[in-house]
N, CA, C and O atoms as a GROMACS GRO file, in nm:
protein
  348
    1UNK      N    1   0.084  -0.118   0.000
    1UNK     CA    2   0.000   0.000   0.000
    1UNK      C    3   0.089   0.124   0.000
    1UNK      O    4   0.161   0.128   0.100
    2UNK      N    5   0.106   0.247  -0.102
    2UNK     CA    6   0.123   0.306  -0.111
    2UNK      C    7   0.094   0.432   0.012
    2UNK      O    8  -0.019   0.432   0.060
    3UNK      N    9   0.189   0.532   0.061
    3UNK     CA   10   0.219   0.626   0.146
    3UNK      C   11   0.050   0.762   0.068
    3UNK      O   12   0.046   0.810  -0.046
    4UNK      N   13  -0.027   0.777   0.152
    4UNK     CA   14  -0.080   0.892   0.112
    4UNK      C   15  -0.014   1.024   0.188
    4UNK      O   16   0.044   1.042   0.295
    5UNK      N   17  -0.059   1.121   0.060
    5UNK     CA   18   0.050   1.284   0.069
    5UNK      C   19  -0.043   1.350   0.203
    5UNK      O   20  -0.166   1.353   0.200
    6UNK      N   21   0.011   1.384   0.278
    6UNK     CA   22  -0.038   1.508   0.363
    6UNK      C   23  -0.052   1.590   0.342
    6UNK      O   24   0.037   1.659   0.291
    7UNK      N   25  -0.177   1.637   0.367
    7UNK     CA   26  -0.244   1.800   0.317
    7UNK      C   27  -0.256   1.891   0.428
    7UNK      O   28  -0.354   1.858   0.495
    8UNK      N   29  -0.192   2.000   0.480
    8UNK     CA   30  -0.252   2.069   0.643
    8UNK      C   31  -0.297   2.213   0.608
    8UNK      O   32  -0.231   2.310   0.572
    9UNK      N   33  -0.414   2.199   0.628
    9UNK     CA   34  -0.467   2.356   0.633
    9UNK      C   35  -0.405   2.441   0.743
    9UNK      O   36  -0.402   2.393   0.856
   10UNK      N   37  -0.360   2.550   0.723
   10UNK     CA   38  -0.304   2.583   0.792
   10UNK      C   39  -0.321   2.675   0.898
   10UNK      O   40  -0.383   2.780   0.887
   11UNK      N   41  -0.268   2.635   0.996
   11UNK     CA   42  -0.314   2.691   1.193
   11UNK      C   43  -0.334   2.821   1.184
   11UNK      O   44  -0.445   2.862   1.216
   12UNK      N   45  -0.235   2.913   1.142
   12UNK     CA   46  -0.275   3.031   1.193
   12UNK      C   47  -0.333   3.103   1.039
   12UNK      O   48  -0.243   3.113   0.956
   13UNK      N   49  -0.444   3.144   1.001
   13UNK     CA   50  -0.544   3.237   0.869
   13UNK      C   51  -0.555   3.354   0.950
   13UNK      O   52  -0.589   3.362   1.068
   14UNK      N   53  -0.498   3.502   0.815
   14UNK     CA   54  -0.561   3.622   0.841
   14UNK      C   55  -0.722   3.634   0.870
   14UNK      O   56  -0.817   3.590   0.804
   15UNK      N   57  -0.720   3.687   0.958
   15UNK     CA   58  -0.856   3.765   1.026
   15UNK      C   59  -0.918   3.792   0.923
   15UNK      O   60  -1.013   3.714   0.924
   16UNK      N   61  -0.926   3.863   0.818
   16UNK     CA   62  -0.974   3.917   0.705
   16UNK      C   63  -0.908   3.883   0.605
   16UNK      O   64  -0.787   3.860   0.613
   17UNK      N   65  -1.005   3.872   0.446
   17UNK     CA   66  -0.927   3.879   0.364
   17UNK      C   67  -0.961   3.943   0.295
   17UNK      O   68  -1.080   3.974   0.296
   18UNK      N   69  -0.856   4.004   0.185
   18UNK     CA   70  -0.924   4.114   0.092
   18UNK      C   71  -0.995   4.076  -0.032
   18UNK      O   72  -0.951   3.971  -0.080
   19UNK      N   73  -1.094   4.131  -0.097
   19UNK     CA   74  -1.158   4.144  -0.172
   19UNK      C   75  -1.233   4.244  -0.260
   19UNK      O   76  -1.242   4.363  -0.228
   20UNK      N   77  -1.291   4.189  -0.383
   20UNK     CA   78  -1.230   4.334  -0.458
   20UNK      C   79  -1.311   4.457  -0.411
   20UNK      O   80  -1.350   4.468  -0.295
   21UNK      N   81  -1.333   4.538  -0.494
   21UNK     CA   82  -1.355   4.700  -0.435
   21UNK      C   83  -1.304   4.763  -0.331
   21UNK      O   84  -1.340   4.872  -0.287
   22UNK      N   85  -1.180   4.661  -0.272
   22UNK     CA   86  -1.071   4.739  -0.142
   22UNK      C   87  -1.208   4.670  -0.031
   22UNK      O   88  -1.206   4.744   0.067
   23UNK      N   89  -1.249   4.631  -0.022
   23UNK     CA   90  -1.317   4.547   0.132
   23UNK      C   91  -1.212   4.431   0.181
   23UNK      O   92  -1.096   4.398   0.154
   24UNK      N   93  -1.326   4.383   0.274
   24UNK     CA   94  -1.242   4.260   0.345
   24UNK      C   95  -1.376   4.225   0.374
   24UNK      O   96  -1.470   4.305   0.370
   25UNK      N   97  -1.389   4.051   0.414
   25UNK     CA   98  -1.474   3.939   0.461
   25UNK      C   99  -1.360   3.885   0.592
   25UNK      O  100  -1.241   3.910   0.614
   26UNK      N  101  -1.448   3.814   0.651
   26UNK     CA  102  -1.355   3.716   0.756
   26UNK      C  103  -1.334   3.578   0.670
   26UNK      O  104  -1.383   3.522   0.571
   27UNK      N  105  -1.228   3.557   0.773
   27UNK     CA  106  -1.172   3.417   0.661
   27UNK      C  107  -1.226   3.340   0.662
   27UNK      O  108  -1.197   3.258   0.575
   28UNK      N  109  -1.348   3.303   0.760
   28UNK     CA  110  -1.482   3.199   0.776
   28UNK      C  111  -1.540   3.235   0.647
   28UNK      O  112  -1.524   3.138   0.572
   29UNK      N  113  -1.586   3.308   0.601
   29UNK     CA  114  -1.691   3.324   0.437
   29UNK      C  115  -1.660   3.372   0.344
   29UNK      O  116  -1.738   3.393   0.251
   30UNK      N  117  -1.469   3.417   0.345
   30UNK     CA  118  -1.404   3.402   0.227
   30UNK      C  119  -1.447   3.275   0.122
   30UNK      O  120  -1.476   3.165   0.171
   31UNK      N  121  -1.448   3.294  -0.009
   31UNK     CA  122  -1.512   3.165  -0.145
   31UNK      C  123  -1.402   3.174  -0.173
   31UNK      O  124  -1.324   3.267  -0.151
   32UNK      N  125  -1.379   3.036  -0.244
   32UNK     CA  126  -1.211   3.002  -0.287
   32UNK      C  127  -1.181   3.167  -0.406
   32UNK      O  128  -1.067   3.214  -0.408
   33UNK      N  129  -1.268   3.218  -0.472
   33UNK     CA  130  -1.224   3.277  -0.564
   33UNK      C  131  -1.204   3.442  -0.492
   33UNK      O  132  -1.149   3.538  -0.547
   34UNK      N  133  -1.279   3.438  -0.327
   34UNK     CA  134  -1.188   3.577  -0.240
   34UNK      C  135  -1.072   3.535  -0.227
   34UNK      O  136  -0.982   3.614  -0.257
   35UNK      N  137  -1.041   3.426  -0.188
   35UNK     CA  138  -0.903   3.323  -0.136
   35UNK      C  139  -0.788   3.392  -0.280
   35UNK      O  140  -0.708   3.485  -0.291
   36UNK      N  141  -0.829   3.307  -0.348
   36UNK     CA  142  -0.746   3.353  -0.496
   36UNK      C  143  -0.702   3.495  -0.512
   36UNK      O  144  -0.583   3.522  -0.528
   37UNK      N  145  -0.825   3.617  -0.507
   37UNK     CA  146  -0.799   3.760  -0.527
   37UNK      C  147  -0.716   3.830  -0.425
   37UNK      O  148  -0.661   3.939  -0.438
   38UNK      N  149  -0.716   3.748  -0.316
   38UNK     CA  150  -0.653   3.793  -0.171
   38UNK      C  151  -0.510   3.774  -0.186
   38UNK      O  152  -0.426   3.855  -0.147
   39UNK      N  153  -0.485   3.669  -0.240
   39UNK     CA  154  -0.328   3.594  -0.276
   39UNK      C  155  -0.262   3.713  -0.403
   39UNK      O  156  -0.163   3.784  -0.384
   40UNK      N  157  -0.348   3.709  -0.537
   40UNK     CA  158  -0.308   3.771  -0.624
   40UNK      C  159  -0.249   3.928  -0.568
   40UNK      O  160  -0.161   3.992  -0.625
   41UNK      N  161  -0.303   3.961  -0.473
   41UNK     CA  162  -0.306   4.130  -0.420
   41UNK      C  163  -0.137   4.097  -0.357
   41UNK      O  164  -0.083   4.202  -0.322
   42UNK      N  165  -0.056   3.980  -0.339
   42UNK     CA  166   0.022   3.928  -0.228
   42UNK      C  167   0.040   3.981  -0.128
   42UNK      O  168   0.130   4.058  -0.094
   43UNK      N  169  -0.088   3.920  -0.050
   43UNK     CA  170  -0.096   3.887   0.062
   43UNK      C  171  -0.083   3.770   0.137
   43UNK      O  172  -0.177   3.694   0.113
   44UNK      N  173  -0.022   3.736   0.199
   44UNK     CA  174  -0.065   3.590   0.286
   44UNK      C  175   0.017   3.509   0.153
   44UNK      O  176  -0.040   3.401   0.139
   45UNK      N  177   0.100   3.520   0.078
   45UNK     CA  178   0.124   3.416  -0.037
   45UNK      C  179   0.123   3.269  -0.012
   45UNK      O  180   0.068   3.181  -0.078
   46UNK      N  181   0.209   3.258   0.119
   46UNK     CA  182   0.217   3.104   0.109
   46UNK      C  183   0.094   2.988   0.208
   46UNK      O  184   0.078   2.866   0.210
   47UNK      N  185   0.018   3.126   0.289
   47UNK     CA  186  -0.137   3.042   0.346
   47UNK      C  187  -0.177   3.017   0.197
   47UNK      O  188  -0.218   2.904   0.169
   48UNK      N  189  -0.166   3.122   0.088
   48UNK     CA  190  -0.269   3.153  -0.007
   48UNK      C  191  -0.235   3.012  -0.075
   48UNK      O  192  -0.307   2.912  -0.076
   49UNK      N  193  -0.113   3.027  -0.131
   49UNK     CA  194  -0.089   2.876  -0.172
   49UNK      C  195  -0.168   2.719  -0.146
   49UNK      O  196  -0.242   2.645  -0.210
   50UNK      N  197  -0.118   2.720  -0.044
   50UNK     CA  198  -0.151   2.629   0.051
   50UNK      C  199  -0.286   2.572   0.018
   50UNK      O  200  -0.314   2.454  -0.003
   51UNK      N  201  -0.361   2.671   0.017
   51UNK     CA  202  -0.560   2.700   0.101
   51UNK      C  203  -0.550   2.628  -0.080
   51UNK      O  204  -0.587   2.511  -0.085
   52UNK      N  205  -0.510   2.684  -0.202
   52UNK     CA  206  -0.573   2.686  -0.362
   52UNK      C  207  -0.518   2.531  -0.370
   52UNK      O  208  -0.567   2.456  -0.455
   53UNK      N  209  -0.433   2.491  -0.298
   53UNK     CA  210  -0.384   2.338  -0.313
   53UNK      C  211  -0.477   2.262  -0.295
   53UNK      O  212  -0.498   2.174  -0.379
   54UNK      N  213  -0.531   2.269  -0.219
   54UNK     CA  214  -0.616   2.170  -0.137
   54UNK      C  215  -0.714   2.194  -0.154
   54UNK      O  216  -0.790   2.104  -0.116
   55UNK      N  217  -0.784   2.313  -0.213
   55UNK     CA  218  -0.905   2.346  -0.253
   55UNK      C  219  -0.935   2.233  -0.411
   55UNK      O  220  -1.033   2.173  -0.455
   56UNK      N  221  -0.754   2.255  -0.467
   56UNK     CA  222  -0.796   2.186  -0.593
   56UNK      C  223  -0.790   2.050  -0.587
   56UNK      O  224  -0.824   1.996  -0.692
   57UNK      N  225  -0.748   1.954  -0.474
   57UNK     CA  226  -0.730   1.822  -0.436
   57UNK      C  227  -0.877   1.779  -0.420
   57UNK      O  228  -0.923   1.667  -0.441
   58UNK      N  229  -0.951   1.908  -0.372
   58UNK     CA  230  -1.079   1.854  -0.317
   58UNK      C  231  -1.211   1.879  -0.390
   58UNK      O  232  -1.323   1.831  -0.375
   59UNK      N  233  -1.153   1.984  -0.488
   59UNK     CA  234  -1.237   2.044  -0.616
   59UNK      C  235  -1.360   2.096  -0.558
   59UNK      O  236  -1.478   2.064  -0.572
   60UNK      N  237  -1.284   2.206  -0.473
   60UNK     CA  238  -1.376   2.338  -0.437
   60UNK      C  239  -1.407   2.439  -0.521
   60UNK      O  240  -1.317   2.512  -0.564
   61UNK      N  241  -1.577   2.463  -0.566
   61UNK     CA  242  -1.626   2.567  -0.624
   61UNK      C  243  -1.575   2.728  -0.621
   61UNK      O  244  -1.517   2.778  -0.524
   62UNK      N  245  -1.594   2.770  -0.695
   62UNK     CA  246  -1.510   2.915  -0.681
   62UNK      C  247  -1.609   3.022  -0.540
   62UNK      O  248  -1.567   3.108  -0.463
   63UNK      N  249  -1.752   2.960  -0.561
   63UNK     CA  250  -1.828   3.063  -0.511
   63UNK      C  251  -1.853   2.976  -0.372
   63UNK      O  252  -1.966   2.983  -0.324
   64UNK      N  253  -1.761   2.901  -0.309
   64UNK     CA  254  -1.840   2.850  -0.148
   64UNK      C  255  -1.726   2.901  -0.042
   64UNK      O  256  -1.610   2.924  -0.073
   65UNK      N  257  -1.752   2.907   0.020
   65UNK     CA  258  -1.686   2.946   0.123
   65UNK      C  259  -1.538   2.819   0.153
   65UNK      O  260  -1.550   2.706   0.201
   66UNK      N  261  -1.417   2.884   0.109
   66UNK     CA  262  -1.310   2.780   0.127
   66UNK      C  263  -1.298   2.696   0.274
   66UNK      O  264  -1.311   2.575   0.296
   67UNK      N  265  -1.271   2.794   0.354
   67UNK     CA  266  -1.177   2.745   0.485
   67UNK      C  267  -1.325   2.575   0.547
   67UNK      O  268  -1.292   2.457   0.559
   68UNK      N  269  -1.442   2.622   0.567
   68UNK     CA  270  -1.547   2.547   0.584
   68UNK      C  271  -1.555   2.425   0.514
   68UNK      O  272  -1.556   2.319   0.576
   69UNK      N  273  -1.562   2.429   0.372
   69UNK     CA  274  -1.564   2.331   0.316
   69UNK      C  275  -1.430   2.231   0.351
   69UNK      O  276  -1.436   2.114   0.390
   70UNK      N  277  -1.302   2.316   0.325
   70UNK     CA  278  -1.184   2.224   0.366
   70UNK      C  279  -1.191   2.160   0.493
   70UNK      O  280  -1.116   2.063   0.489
   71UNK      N  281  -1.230   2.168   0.573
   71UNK     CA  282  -1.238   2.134   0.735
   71UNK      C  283  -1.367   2.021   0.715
   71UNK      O  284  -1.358   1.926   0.792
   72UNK      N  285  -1.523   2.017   0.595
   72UNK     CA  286  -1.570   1.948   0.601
   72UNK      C  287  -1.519   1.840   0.550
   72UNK      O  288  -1.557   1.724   0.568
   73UNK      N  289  -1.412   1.887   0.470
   73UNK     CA  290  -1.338   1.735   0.367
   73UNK      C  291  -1.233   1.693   0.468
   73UNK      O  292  -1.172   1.594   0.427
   74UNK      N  293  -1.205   1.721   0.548
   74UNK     CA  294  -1.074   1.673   0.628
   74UNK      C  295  -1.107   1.530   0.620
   74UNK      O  296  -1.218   1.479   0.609
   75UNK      N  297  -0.980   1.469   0.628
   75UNK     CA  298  -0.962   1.307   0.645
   75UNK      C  299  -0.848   1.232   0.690
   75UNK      O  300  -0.763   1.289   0.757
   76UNK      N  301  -0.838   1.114   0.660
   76UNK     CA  302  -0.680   1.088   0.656
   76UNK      C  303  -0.590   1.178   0.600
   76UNK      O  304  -0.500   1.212   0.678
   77UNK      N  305  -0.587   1.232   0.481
   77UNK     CA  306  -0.488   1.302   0.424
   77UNK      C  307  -0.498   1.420   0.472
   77UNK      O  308  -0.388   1.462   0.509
   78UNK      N  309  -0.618   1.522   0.493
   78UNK     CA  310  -0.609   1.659   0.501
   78UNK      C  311  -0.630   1.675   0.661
   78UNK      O  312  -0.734   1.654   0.723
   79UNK      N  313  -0.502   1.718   0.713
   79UNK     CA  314  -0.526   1.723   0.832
   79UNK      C  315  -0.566   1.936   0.917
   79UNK      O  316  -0.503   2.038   0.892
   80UNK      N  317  -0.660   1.923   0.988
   80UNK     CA  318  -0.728   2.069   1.044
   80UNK      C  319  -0.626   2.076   1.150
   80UNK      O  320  -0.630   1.988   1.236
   81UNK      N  321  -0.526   2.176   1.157
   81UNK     CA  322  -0.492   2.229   1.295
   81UNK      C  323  -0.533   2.341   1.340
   81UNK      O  324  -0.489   2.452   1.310
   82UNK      N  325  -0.610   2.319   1.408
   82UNK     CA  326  -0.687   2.398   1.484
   82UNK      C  327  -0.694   2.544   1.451
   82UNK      O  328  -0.642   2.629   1.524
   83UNK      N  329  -0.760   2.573   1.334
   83UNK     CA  330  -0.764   2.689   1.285
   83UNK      C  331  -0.825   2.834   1.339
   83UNK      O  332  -0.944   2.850   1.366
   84UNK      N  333  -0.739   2.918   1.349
   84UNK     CA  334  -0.753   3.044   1.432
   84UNK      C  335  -0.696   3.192   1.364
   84UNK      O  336  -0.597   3.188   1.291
   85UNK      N  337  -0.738   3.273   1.380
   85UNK     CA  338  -0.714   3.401   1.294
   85UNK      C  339  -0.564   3.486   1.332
   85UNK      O  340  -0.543   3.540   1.440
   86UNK      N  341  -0.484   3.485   1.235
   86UNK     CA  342  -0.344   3.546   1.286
   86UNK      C  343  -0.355   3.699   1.344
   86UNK      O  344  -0.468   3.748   1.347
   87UNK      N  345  -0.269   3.759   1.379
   87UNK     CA  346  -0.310   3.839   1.512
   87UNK      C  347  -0.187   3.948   1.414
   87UNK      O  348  -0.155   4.058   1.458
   0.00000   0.00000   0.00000
C-alpha cells in the first residue's frame, strides 16, 4: 500500500481577507475565488498557496466558502490544525 501525501490547512489564517472594491470578509466566508484575489493582491502568499492546493485536491467551487468546506473534507490526508485568525 502506497504512502498517502499530507495535506494541512493551515493553523494560523488572516482575520480578514481582501476582496475586490478594497473590502475585506472574515476568513470563515471568504469563497475560494476571495481566497485567490486575496493571494493575487500578495498577501498571505504562502497560506494563499496552501488554502488553492487543497481546494484543488478537493475540487472546491469558486463561489463557497473555502476554509469550511476544507475542514468538512478533512480526512486521513487533510489534516485541520486547529484553525484560528493570525493576530
Amino acid at each position: 500500500m502506497g504512502t498517502l501525501t499530507r495535506y494541512e490547512i493551515p493553523a494560523a489564517l488572516p482575520a480578514f481577507v481582501e476582496i475586490e472594491g478594497g473590502a475585506f470578509t472574515s476568513h470563515e466566508k471568504a469563497t475560494l475565488a476571495q481566497w485567490r484575489y486575496h493571494g493575487s493582491k500578495g498577501n498571505d502568499r504562502q497560506i494563499v498557496d496552501q488554502l488553492l492546493l487543497l481546494a484543488a485536491k478537493v475540487g472546491v467551487p469558486d463561489d463557497v466558502p473555502l476554509v469550511p468546506r476544507l475542514i468538512a473534507a478533512s480526512g486521513d490526508n487533510v489534516v485541520v490544525l486547529h484553525v484560528k485568525p493570525k493576530k
